[in-house]
PyMOL commands that place a pseudoatom at each C-alpha (Angstrom):
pseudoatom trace, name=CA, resn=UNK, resi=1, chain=A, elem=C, hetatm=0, pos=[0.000, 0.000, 0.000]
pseudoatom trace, name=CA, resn=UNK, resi=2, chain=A, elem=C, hetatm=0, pos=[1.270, 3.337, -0.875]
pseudoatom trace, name=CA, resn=UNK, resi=3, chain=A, elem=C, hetatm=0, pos=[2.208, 5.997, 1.600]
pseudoatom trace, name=CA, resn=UNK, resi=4, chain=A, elem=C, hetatm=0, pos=[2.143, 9.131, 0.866]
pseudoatom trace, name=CA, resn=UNK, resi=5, chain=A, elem=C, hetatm=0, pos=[3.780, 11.958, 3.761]
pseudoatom trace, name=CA, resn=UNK, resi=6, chain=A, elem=C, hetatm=0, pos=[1.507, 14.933, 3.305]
pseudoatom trace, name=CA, resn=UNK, resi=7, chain=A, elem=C, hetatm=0, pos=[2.524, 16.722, 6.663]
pseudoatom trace, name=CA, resn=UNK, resi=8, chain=A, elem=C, hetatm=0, pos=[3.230, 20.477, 5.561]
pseudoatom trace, name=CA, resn=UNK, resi=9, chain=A, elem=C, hetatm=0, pos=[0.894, 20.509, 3.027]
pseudoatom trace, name=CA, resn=UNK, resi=10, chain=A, elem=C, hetatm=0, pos=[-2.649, 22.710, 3.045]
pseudoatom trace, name=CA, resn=UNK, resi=11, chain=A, elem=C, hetatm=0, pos=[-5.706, 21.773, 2.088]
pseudoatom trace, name=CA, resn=UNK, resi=12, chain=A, elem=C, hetatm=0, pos=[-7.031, 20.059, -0.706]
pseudoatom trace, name=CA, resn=UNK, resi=13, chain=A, elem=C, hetatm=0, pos=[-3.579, 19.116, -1.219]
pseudoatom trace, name=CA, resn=UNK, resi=14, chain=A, elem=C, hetatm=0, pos=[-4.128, 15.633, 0.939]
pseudoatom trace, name=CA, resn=UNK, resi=15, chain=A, elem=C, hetatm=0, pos=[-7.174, 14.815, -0.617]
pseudoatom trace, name=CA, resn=UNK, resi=16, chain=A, elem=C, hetatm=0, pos=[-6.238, 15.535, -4.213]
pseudoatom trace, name=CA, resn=UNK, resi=17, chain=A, elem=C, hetatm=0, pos=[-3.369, 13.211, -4.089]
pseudoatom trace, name=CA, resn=UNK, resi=18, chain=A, elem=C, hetatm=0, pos=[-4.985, 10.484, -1.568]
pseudoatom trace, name=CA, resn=UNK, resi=19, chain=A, elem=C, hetatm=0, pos=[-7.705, 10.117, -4.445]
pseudoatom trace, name=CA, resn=UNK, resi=20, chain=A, elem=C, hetatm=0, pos=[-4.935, 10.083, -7.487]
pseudoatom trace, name=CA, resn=UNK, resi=21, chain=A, elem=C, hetatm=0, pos=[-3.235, 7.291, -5.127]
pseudoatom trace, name=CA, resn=UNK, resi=22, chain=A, elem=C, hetatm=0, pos=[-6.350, 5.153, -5.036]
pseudoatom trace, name=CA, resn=UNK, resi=23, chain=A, elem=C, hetatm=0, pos=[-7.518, 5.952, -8.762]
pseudoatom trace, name=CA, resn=UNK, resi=24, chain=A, elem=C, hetatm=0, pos=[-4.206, 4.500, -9.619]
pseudoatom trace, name=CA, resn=UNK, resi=25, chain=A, elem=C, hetatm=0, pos=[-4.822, 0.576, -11.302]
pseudoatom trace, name=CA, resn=UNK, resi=26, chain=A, elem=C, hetatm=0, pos=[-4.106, -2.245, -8.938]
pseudoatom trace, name=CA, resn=UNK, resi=27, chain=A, elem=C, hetatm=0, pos=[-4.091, -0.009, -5.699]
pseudoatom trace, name=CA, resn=UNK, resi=28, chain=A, elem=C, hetatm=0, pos=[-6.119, -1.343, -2.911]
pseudoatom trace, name=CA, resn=UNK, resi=29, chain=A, elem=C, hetatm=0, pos=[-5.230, 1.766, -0.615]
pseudoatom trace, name=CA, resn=UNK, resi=30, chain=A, elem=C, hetatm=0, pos=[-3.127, 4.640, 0.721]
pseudoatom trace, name=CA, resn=UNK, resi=31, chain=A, elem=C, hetatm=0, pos=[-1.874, 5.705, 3.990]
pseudoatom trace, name=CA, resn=UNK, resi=32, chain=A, elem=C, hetatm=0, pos=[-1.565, 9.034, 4.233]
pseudoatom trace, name=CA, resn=UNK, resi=33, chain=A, elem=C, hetatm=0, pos=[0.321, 11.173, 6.598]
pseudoatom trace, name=CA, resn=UNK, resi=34, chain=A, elem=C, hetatm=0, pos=[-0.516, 14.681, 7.885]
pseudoatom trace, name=CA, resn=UNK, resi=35, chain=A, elem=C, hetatm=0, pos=[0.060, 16.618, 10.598]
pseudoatom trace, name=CA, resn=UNK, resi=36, chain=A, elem=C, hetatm=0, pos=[-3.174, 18.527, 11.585]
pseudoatom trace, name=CA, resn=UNK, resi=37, chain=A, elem=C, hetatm=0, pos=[-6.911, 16.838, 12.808]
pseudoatom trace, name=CA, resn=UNK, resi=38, chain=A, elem=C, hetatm=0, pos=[-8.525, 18.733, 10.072]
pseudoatom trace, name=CA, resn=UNK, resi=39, chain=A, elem=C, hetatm=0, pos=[-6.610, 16.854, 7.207]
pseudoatom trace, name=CA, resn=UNK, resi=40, chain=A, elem=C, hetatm=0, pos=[-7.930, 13.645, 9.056]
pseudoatom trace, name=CA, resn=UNK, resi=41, chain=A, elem=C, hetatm=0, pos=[-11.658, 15.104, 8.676]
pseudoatom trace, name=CA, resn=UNK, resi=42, chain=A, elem=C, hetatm=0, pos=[-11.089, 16.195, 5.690]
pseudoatom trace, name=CA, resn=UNK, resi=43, chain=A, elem=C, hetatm=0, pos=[-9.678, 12.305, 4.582]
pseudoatom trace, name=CA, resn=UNK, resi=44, chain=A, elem=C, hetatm=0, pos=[-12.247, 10.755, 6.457]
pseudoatom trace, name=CA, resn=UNK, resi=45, chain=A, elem=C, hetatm=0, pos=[-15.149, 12.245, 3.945]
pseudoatom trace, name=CA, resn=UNK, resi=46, chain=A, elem=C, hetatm=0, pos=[-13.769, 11.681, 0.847]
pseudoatom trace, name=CA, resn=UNK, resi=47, chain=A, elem=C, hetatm=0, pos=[-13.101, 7.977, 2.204]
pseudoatom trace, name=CA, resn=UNK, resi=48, chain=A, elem=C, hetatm=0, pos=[-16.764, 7.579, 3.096]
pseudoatom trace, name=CA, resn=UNK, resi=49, chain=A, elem=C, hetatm=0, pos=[-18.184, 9.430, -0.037]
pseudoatom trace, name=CA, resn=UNK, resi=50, chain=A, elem=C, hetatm=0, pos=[-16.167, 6.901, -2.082]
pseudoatom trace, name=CA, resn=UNK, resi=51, chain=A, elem=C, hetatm=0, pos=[-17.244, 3.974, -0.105]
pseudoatom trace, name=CA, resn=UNK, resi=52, chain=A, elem=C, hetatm=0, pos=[-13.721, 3.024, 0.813]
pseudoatom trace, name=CA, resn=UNK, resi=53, chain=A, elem=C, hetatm=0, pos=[-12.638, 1.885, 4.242]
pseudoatom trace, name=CA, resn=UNK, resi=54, chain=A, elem=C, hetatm=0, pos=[-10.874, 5.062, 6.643]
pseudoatom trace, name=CA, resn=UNK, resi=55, chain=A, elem=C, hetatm=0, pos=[-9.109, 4.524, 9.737]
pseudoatom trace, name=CA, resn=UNK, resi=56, chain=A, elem=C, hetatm=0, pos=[-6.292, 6.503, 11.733]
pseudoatom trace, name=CA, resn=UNK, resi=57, chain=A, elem=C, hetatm=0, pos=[-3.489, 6.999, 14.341]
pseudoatom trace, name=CA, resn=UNK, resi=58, chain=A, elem=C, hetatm=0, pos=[-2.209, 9.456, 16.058]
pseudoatom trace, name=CA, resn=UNK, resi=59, chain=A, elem=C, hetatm=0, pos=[1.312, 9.068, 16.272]
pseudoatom trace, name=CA, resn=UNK, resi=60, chain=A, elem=C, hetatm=0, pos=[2.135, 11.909, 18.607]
pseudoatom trace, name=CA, resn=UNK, resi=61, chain=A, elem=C, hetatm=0, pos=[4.255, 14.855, 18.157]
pseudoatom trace, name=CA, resn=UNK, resi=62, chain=A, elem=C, hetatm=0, pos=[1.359, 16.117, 15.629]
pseudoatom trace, name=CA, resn=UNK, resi=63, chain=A, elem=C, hetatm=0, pos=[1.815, 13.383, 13.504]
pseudoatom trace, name=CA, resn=UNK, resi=64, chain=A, elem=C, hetatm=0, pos=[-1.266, 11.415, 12.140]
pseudoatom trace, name=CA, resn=UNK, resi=65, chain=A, elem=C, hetatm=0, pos=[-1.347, 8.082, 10.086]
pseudoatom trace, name=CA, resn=UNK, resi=66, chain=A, elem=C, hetatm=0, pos=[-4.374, 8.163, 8.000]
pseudoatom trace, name=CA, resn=UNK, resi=67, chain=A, elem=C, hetatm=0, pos=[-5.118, 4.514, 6.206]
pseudoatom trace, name=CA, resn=UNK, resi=68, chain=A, elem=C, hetatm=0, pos=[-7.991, 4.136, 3.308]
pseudoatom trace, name=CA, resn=UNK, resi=69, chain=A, elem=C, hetatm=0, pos=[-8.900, 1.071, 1.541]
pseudoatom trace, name=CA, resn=UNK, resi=70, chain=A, elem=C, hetatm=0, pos=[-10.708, -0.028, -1.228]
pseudoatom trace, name=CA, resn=UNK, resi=71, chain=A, elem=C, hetatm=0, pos=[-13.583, -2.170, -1.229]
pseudoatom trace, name=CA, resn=UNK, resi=72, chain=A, elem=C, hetatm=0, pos=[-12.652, -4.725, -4.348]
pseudoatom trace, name=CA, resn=UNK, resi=73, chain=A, elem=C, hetatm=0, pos=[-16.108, -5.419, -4.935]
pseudoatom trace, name=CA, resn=UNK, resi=74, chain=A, elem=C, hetatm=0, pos=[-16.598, -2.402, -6.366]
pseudoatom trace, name=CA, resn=UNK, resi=75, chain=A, elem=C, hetatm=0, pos=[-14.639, -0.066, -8.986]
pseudoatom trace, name=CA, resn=UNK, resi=76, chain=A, elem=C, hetatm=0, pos=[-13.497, 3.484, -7.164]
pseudoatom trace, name=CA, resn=UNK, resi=77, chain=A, elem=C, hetatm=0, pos=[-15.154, 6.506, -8.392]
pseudoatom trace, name=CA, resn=UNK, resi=78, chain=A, elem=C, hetatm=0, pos=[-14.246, 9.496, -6.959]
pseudoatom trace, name=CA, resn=UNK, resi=79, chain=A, elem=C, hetatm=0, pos=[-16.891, 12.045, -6.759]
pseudoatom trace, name=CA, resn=UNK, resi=80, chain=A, elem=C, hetatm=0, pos=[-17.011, 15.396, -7.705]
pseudoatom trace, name=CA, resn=UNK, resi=81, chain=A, elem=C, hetatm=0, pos=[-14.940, 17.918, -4.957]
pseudoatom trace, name=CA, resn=UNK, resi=82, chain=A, elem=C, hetatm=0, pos=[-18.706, 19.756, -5.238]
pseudoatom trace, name=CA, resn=UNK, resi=83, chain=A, elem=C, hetatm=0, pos=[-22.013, 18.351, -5.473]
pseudoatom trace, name=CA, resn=UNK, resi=84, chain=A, elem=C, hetatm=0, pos=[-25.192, 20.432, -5.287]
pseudoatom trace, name=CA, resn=UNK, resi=85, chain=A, elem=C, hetatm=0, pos=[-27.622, 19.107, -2.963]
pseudoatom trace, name=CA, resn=UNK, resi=86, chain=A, elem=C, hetatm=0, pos=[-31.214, 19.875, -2.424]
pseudoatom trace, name=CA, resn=UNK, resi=87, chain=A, elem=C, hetatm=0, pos=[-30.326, 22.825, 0.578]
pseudoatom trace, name=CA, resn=UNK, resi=88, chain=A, elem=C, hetatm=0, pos=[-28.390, 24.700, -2.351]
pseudoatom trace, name=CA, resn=UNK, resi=89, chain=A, elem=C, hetatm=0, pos=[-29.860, 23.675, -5.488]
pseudoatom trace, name=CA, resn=UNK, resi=90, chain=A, elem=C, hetatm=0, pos=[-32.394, 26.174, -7.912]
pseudoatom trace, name=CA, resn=UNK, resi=91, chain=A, elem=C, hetatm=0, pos=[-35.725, 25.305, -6.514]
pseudoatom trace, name=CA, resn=UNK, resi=92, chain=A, elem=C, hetatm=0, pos=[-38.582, 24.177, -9.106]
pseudoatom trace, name=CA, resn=UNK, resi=93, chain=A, elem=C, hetatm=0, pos=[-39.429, 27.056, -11.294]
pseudoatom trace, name=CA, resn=UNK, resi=94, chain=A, elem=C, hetatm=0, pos=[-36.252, 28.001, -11.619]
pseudoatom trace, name=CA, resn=UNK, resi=95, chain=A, elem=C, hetatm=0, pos=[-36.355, 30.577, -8.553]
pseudoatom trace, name=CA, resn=UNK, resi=96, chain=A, elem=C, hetatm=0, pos=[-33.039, 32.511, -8.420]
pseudoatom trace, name=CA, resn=UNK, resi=97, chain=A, elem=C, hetatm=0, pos=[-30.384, 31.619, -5.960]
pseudoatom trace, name=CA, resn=UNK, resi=98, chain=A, elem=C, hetatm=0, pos=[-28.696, 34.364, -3.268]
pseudoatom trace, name=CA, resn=UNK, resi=99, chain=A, elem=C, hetatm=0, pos=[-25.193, 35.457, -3.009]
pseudoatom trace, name=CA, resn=UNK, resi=100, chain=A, elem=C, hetatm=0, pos=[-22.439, 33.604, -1.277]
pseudoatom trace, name=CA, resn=UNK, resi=101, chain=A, elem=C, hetatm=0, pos=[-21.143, 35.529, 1.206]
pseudoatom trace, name=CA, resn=UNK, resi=102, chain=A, elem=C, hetatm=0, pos=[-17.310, 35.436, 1.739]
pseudoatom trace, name=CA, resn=UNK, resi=103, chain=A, elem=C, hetatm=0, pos=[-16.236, 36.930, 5.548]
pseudoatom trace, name=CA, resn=UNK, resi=104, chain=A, elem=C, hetatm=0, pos=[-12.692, 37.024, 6.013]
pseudoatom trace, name=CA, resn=UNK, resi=105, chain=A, elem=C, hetatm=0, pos=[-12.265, 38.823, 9.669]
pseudoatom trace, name=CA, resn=UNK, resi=106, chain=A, elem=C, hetatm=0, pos=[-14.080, 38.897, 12.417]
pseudoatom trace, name=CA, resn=UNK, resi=107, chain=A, elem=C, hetatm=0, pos=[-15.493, 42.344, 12.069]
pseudoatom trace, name=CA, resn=UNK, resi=108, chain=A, elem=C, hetatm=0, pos=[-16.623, 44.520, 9.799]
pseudoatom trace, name=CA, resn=UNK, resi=109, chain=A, elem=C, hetatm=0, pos=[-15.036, 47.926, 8.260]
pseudoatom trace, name=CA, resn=UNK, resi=110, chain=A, elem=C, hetatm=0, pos=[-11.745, 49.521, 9.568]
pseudoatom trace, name=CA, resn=UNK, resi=111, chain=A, elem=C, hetatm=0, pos=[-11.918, 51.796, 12.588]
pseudoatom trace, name=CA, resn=UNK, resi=112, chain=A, elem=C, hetatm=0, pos=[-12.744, 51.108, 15.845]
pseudoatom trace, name=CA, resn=UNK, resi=113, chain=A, elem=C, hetatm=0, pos=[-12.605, 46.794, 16.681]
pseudoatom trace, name=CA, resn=UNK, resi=114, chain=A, elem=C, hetatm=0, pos=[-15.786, 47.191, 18.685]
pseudoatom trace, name=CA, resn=UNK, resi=115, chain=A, elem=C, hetatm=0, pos=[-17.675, 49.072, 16.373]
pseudoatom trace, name=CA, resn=UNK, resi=116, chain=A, elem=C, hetatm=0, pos=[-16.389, 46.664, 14.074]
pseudoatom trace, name=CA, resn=UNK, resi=117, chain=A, elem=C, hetatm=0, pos=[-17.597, 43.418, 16.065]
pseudoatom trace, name=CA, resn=UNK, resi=118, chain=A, elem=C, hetatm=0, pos=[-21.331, 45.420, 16.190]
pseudoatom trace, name=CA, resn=UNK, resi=119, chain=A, elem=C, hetatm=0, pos=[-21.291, 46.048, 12.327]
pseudoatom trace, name=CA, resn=UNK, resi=120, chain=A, elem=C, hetatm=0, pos=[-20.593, 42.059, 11.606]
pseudoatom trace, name=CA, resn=UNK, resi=121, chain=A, elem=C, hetatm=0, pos=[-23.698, 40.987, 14.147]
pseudoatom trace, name=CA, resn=UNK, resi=122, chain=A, elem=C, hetatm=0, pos=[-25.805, 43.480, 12.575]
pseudoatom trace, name=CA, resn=UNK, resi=123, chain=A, elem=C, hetatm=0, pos=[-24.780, 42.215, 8.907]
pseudoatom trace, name=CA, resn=UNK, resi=124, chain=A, elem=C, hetatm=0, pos=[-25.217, 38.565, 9.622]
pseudoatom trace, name=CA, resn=UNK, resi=125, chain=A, elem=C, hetatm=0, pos=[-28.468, 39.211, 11.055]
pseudoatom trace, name=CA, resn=UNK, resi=126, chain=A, elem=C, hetatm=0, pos=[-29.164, 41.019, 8.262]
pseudoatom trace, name=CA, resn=UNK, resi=127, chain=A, elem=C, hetatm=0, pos=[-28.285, 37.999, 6.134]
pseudoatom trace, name=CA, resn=UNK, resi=128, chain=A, elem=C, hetatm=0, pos=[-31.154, 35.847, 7.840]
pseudoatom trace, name=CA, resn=UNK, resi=129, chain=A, elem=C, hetatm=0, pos=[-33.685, 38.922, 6.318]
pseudoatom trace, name=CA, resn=UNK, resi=130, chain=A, elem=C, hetatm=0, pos=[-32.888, 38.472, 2.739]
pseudoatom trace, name=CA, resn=UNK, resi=131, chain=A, elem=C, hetatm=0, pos=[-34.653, 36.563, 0.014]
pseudoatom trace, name=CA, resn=UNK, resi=132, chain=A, elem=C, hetatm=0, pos=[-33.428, 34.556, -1.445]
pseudoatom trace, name=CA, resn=UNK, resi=133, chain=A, elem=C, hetatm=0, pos=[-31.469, 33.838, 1.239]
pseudoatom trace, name=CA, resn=UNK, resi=134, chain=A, elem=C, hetatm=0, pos=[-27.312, 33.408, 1.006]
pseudoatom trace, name=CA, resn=UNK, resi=135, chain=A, elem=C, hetatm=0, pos=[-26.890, 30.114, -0.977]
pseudoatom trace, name=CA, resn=UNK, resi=136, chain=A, elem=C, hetatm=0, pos=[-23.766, 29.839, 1.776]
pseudoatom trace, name=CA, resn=UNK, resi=137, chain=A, elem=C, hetatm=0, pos=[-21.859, 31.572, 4.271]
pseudoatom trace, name=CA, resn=UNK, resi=138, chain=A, elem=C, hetatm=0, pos=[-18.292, 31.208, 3.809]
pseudoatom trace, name=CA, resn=UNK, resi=139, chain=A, elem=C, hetatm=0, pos=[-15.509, 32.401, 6.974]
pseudoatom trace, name=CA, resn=UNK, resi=140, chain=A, elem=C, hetatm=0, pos=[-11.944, 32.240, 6.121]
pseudoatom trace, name=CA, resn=UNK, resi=141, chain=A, elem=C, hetatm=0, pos=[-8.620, 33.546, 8.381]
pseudoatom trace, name=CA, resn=UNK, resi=142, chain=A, elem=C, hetatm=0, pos=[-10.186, 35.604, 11.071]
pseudoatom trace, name=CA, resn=UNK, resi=143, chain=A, elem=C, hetatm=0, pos=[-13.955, 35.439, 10.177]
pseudoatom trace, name=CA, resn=UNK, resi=144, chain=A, elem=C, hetatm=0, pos=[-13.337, 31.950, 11.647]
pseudoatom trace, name=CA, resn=UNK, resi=145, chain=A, elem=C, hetatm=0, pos=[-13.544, 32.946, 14.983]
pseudoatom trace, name=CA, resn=UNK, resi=146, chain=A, elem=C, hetatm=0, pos=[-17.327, 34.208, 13.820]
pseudoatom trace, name=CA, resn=UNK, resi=147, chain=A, elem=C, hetatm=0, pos=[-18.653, 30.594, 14.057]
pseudoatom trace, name=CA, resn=UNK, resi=148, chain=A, elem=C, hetatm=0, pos=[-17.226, 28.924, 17.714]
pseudoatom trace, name=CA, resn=UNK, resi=149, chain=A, elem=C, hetatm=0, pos=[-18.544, 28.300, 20.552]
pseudoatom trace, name=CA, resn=UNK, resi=150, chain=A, elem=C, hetatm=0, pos=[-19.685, 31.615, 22.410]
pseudoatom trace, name=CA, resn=UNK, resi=151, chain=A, elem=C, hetatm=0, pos=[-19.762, 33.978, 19.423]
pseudoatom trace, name=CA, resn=UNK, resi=152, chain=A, elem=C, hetatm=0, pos=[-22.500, 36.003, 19.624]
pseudoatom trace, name=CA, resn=UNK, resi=153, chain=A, elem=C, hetatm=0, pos=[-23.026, 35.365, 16.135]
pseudoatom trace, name=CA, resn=UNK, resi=154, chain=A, elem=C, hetatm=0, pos=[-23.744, 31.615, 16.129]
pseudoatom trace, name=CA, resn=UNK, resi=155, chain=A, elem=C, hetatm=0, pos=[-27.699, 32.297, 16.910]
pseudoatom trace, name=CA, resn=UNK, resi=156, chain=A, elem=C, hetatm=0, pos=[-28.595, 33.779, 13.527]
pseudoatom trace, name=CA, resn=UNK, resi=157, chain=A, elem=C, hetatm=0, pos=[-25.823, 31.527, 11.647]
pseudoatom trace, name=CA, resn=UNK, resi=158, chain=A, elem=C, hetatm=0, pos=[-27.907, 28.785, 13.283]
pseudoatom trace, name=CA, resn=UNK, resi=159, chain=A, elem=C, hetatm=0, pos=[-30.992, 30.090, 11.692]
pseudoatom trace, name=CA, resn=UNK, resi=160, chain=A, elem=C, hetatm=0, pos=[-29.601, 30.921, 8.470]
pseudoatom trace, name=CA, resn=UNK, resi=161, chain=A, elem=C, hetatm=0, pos=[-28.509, 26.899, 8.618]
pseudoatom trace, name=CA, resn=UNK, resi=162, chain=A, elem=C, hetatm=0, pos=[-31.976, 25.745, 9.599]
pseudoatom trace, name=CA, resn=UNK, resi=163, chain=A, elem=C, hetatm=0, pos=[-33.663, 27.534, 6.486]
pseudoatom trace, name=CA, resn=UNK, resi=164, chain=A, elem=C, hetatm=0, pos=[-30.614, 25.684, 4.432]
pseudoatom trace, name=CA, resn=UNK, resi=165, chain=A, elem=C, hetatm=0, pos=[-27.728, 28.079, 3.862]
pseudoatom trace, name=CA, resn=UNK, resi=166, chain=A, elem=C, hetatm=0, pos=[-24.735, 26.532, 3.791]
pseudoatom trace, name=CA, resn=UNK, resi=167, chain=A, elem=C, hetatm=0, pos=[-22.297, 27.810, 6.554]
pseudoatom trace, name=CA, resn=UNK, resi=168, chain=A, elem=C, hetatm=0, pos=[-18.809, 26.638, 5.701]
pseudoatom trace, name=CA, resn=UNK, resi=169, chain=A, elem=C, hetatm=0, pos=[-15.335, 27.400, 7.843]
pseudoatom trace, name=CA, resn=UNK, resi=170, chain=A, elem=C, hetatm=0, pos=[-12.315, 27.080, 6.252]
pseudoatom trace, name=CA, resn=UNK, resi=171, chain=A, elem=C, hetatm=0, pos=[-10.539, 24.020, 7.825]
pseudoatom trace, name=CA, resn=UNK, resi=172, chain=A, elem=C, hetatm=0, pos=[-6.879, 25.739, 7.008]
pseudoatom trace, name=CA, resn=UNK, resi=173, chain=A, elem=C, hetatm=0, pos=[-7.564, 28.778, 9.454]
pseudoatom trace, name=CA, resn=UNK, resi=174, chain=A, elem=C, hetatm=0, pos=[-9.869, 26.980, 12.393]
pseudoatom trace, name=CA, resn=UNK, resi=175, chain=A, elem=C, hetatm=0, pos=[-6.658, 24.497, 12.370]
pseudoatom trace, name=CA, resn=UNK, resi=176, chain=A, elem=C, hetatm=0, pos=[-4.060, 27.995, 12.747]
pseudoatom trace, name=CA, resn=UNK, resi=177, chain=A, elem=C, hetatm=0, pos=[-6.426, 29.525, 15.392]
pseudoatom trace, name=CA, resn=UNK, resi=178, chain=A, elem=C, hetatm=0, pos=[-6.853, 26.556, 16.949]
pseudoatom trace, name=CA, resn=UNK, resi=179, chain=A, elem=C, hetatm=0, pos=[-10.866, 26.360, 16.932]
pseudoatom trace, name=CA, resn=UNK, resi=180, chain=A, elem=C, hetatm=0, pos=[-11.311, 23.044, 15.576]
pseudoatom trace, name=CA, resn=UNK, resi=181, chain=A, elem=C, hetatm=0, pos=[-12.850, 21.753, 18.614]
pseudoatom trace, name=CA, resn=UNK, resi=182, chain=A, elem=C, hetatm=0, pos=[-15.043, 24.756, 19.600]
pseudoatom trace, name=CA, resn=UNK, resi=183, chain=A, elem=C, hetatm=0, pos=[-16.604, 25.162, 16.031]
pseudoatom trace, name=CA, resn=UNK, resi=184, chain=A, elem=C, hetatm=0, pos=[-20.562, 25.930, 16.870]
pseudoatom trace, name=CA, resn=UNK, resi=185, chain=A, elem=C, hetatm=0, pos=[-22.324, 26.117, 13.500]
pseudoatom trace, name=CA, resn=UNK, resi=186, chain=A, elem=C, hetatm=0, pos=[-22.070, 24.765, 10.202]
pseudoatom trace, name=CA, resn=UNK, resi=187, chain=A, elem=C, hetatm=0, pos=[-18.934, 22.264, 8.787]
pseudoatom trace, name=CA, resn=UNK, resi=188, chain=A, elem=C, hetatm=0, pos=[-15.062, 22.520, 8.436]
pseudoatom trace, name=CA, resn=UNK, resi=189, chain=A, elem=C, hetatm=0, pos=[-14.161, 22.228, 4.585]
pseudoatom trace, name=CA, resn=UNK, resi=190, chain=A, elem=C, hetatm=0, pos=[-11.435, 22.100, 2.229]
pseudoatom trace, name=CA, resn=UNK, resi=191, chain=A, elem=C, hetatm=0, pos=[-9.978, 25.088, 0.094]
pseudoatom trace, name=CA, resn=UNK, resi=192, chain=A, elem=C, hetatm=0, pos=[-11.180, 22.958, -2.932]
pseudoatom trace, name=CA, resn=UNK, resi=193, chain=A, elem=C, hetatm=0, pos=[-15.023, 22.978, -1.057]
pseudoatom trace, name=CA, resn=UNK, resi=194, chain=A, elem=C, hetatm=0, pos=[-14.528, 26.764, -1.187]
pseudoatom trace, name=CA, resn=UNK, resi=195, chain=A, elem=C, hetatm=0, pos=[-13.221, 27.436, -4.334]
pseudoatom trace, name=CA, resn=UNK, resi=196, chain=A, elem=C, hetatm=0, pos=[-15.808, 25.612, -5.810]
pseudoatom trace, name=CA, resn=UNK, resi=197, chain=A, elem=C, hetatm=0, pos=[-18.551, 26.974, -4.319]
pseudoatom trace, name=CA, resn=UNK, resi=198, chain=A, elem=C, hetatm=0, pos=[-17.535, 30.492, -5.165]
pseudoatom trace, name=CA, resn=UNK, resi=199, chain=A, elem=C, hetatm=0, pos=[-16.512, 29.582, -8.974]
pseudoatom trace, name=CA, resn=UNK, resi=200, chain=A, elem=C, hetatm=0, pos=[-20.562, 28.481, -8.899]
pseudoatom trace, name=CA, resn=UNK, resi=201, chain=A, elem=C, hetatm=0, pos=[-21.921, 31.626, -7.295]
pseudoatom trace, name=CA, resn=UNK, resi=202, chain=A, elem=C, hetatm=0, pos=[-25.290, 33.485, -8.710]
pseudoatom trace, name=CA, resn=UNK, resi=203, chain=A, elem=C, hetatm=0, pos=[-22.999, 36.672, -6.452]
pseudoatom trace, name=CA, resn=UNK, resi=204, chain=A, elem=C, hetatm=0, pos=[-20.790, 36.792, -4.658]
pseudoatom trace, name=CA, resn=UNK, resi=205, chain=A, elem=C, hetatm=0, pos=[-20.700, 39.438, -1.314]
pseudoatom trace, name=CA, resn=UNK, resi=206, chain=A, elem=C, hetatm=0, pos=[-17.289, 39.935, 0.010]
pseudoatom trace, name=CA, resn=UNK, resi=207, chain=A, elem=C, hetatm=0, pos=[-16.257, 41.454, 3.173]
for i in range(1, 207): cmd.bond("trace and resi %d" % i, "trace and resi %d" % (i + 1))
show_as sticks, trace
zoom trace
């Protein structure tokens, strides 16, 4: 079985290569190593959305041993990196779908940080007024702090979730802040996850 040392390396870098490993003819696995719990996630579901087998180690010293195998009854077909679902697809009619909203800090504007911090609360509840709502909220380097555990903006996030907008944190920057484990709302994905779902965008609202 092929081993492939992936420690260093961001996200989708792990996945992309753990699937070109398996793809390969005559492979019946990988073992992958990285060096981050988010990598791990981030293995674990394309293992299970390929039907393969996923198990891991931790090794210590921030070292993980990832191992996926094939199921030889069946051929391996990766998946697409994106697939709409039902939550995010054009409803029946055609109706229009909303913006994807990309928030990179944790507050909003320059000036004052608490002024800041009130203008982000304000503009995610404002998020839960429009319609069509967001198609998904996206948080990425600081903006990941917006989604953990006692942020006052995980209430309306939770809402905007409930009436299906996608609320995505980028599994890169909750692993350099360290919020993995407090995340409150929504999923941790993969740069390839993001990229994807901005390159489909009906808009796109940065901030």
């Amino acid at each position: 079985m092929k081993t492939l040392d992936m420690q260093g390396n961001p996200c989708p870098i792990p996945v992309v290569n753990a699937k070109k490993a398996l793809a390969e003819q005559g492979a019946d696995g990988v073992v992958v190593l990285v060096d981050n719990f988010v990598a791990v996630q981030n293995l674990e579901k394309m293992a299970k959305g390929t039907g393969c087998g996923f198990s891991y180690t931790d090794e210590g010293a921030s070292l993980y041993k990832v191992t996926i195998t094939k199921d030889p009854k069946q051929a391996f077909n990766a998946p697409p990196e994106d697939t709409e679902t039902a939550s995010n697809a054009p409803t029946a009619g055609g109706a229009k779908k909303g913006p994807v909203v990309l928030i990179t800090a944790d507050s909003m504007g320059r000036g004052a940080e608490d002024l800041g911090k009130l203008l982000i609360k304000g503009f995610i509840f404002s998020l839960t007024q429009l319609n069509p709502l967001p198609e998904a909220v996206i948080f990425l380097n600081g903006g990941a702090h917006l989604t953990t555990e006692g942020a006052n903006t995980v209430p309306d996030l939770k809402v905007l979730q409930e009436k299906g907008t996608e609320v995505y944190t980028c599994g890169t920057c909750a692993n350099y802040y360290k919020l993995t484990e407090s995340l409150a709302v929504g999923s941790i994905v993969d740069m390839m996850k993001i990229t994807n779902t901005l390159a489909k965008a009906s808009g796109l609202i940065t901030l």
